[in-house]
VOGU-3710 file (C-alpha; in Angstrom, 3 decimals, decimal comma):
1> xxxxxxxxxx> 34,322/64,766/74,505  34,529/65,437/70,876  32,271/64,847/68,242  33,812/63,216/64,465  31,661/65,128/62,038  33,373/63,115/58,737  36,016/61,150/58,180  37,547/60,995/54,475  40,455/58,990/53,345  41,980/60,872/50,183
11> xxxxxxxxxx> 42,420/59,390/46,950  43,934/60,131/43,652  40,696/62,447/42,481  41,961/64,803/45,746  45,806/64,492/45,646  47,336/68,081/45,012  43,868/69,439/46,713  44,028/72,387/49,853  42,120/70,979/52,876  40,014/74,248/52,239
21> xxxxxxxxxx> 38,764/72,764/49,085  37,828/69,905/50,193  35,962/71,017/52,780  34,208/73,275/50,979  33,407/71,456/47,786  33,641/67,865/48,612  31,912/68,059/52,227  29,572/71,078/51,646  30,769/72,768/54,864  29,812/76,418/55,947
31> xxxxxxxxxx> 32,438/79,056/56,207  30,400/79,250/59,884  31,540/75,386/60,129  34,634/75,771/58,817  35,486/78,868/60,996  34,769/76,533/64,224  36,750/73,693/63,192  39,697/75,922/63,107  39,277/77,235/66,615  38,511/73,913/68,198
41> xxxxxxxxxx> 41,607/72,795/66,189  39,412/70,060/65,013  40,984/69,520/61,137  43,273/66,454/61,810  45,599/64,694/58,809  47,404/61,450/59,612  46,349/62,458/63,323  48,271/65,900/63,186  46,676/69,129/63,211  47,052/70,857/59,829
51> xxxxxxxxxx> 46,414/74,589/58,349  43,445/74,301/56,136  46,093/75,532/53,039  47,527/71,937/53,195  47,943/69,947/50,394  46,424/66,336/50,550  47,869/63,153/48,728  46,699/59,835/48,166  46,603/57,704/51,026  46,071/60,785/53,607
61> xxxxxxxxxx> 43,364/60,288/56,180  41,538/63,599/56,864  39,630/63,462/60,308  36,946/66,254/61,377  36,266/66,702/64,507  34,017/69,731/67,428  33,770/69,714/70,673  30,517/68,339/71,999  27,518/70,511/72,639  24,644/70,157/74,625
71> xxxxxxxxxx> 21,902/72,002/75,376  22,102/73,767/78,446  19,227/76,302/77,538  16,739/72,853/78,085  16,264/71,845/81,289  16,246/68,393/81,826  13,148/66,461/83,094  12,009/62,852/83,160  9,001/62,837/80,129  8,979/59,668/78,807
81> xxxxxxxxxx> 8,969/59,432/74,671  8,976/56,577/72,305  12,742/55,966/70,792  12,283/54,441/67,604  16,185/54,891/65,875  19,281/56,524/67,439  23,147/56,568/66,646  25,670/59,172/67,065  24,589/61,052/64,326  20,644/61,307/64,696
91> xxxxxxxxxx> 17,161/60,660/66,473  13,845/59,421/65,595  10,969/59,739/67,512  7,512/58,500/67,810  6,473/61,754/69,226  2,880/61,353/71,497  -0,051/63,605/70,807  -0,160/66,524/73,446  3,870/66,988/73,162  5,317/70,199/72,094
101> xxxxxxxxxx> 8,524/69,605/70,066  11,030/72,800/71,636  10,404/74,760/74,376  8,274/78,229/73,637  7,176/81,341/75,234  4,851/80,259/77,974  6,391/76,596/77,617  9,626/76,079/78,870  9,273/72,946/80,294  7,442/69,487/79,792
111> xxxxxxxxxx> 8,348/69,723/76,107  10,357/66,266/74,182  13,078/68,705/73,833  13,085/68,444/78,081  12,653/64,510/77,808  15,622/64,648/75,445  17,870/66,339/76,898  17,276/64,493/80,590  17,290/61,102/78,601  20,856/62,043/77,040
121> xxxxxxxxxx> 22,042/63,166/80,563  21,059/59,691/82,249  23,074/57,885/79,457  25,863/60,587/79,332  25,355/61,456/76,135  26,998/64,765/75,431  24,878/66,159/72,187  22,627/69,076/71,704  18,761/68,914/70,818  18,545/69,777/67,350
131> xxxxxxxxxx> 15,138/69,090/65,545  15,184/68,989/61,679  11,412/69,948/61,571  8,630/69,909/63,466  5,000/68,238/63,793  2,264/70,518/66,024  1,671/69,815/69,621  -1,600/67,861/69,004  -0,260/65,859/65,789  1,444/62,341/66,655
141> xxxxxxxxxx> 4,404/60,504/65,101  7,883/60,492/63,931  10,524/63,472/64,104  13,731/63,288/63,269  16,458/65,365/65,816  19,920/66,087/64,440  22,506/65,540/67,423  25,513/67,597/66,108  25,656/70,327/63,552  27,033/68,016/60,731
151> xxxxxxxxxx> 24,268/66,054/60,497  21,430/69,175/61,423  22,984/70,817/58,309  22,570/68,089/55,997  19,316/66,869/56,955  18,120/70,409/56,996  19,572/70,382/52,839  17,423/67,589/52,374  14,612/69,303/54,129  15,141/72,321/51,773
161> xxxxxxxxxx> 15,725/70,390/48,642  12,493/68,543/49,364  13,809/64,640/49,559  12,758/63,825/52,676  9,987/61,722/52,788  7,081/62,935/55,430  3,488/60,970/54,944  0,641/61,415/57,166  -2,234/60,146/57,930  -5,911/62,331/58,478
171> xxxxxxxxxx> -9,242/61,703/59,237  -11,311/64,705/57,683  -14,843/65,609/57,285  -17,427/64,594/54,934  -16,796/61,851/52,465  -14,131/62,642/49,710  -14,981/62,229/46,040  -11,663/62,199/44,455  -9,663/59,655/44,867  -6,445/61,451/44,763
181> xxxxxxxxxx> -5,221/64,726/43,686  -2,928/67,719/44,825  -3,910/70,773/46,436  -1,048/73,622/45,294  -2,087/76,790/47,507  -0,069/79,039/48,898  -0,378/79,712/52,748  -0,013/83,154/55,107  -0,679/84,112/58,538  -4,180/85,558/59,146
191> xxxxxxxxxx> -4,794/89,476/59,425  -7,133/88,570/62,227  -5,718/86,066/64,400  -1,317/85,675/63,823  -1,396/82,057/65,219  -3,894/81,115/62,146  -3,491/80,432/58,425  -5,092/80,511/55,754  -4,730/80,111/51,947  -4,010/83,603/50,219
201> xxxxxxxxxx> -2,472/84,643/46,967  0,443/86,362/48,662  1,483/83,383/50,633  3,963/80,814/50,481  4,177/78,410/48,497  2,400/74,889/49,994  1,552/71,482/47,981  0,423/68,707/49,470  -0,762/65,662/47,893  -3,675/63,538/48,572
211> xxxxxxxxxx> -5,066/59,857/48,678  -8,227/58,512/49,878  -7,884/55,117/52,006  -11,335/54,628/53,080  -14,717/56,423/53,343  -17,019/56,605/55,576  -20,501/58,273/54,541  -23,068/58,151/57,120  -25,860/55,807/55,388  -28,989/57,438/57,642
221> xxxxxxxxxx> -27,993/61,261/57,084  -30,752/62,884/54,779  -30,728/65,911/52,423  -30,936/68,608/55,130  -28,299/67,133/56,874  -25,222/68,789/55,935  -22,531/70,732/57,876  -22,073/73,857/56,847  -18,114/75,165/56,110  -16,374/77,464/54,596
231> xxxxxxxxxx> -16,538/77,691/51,193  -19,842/75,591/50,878  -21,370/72,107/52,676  -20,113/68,695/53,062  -22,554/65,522/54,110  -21,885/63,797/57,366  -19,417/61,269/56,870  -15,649/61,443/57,466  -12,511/60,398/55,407  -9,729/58,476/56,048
241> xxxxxxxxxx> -6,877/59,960/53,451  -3,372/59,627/53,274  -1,067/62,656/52,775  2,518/63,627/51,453  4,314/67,015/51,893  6,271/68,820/49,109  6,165/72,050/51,109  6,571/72,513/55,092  4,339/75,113/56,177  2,717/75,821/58,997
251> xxxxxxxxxx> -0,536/73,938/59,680  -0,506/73,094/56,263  -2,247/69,632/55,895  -5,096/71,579/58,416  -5,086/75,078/56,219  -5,465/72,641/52,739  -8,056/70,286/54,104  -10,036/73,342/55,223  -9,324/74,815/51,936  -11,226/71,802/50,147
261> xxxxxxxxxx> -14,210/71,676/52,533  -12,607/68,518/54,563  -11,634/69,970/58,197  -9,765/67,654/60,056  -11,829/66,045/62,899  -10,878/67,551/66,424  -9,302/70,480/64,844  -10,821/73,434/67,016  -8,338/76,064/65,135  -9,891/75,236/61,494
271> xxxxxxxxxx> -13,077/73,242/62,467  -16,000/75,525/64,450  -17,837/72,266/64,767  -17,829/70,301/68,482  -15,820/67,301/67,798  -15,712/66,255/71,553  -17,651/63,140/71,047  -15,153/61,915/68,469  -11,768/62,543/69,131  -9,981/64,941/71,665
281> xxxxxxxxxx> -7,517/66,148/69,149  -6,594/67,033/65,415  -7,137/63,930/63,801  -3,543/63,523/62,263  -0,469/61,434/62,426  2,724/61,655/60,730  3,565/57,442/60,014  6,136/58,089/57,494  9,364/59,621/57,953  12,345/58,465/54,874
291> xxxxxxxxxx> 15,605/60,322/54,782  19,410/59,701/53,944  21,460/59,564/56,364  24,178/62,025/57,231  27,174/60,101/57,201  26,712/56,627/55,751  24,320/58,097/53,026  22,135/54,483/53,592  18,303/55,340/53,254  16,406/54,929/56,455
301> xxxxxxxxxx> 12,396/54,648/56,607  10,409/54,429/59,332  6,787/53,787/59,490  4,236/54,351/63,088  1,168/52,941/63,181  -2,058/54,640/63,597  -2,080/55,785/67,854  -5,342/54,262/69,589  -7,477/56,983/69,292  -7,308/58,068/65,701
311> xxxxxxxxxx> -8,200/54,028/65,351  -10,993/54,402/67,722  -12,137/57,341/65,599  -12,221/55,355/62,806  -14,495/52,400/64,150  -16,880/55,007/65,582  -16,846/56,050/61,833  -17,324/52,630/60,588  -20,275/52,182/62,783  -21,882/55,310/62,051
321> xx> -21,937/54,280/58,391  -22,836/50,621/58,881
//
């Protein structure tokens, strides 16, 4: 099996054009790319295999084409996930909270990369498991997984030029004044603990913007009552917000929050409260997820509601402040 990775029917703009250049220039390729569509003798013209100094004219039909891959470093095993889009070309998933994204060190199996891959199998789909970014273990929603190179690389442009669109949803701490604003911090790894962040001058550059959906303050809570966090106190209360990424760091919608007094509810890595009573996990969900797509170049958008027990967080909220 063989994977088409573009398909380009020359006109007068190319005519007199090497193969070469158009790859290069007009499809963005990799030399890496390149290199391995001349070994898999994957540059087709007019259905012939051609040397990549060939000269195009109008009317030529210029076909692209690698072997399949597939990930046969993932073993495959039966974890169910929630398909939301899929074509030849990409993935999106509703990822459950709990999930890790890839297999790690110490985690090889019972990832969505192992629910992927055996999912694929069953259907005899012949692609490999290529995520374009990644949400924590304990944060729900979408993720988008490249399934051949062509389209990883292009999303992954997208990712690095900042136009895909990732929103998420947080329930934080303490009632929020502001109604909006941006928090532009940059984030490293913690001297004391490498699995941590934290915002530090010498970090990377993070922004993430912010917009309050609903508050909750808690109506009985007197003056003594306030938690006490980093950087000062917040009152009882939480805060529904909504969030957008410029930036894809680490942890970084946890690390900012923290940064402005507003830990995320059930976050035990950034929150030294006990939020057992309220929610079980980090109190965050990625809903949005808005990219172009690799080949047609047609905008797709997806949107996941809010799982059942970020909503049952909420109306525990709700009551507290009624």
């Amino acid at each position: 099996m063989s994977d088409e990775l573009a398909r380009l029917e020359i006109g007068e703009d190319l005519t007199g054009k090497m193969v070469k250049e158009v790859l290069r220039d007009e499809l963005e390729m990799s030399r890496k790319l390149i290199r391995k569509l001349v070994e898999g003798r994957g540059v087709l013209l007019n259905g012939e295999h051609v040397w990549l100094t060939w000269r195009l004219k109008a009317g030529d039909v210029l076909n692209l084409v690698l072997p399949a891959e597939e990930s046969e470093d993932i073993l495959p095993e039966p974890i169910p996930f929630t398909n939301v889009y899929e074509d030849d070309d990409v993935l999106v998933i509703d990822k459950a909270a709990g999930l890790i994204v890839h297999p790690t060190t110490g985690h090889w199996t019972g990832t969505l990369a192992n629910g992927v891959v055996y999912d694929w199998k069953q259907r005899g789909v012949s692609a490999r498991f290529r995520p374009v970014h990644r949400i924590d273990q304990h944060t729900s929603g979408l993720i988008v997984v490249a399934k051949n190179h062509y389209a990883h690389k292009l999303l992954g442009e997208q990712m690095k030029e900042r136009t895909i669109e990732r929103v998420y949803e947080a329930i934080i701490h303490g009632v929020m004044e502001e109604a909006r604003g941006l928090v532009d911090a940059p984030i490293a790894r913690s001297d004391e603990d490498r699995r941590v962040r934290k915002v530090r001058k010498d970090g990377q550059e993070a922004r993430t913007a912010y917009r309050v959906l609903e508050r909750y303050p808690f109506s009985s809570a007197g003056p003594e009552e306030f938690i006490v966090v980093p950087g000062g106190q917040i009152k009882p209360g939480g805060t529904k917000v909504e969030l957008k990424l410029f930036t894809g760091r680490t942890h970084q919608i946890r690390v900012h929050m923290k940064h402005l007094g507003h830990p995320l509810f059930g976050d035990a890595m950034y929150y030294e409260g006990d939020d057992a009573a309220w929610i079980e996990r980090q109190a965050l969900h990625a809903k949005v997820l808005g990219f172009e797509h690799p080949r047609t170049k047609e905008w797709l958008r997806f949107e996941s509601p809010l799982p059942a027990d970020m909503e049952q967080l909420v109306e525990k909220l709700r009551r507290e402040g009624g």
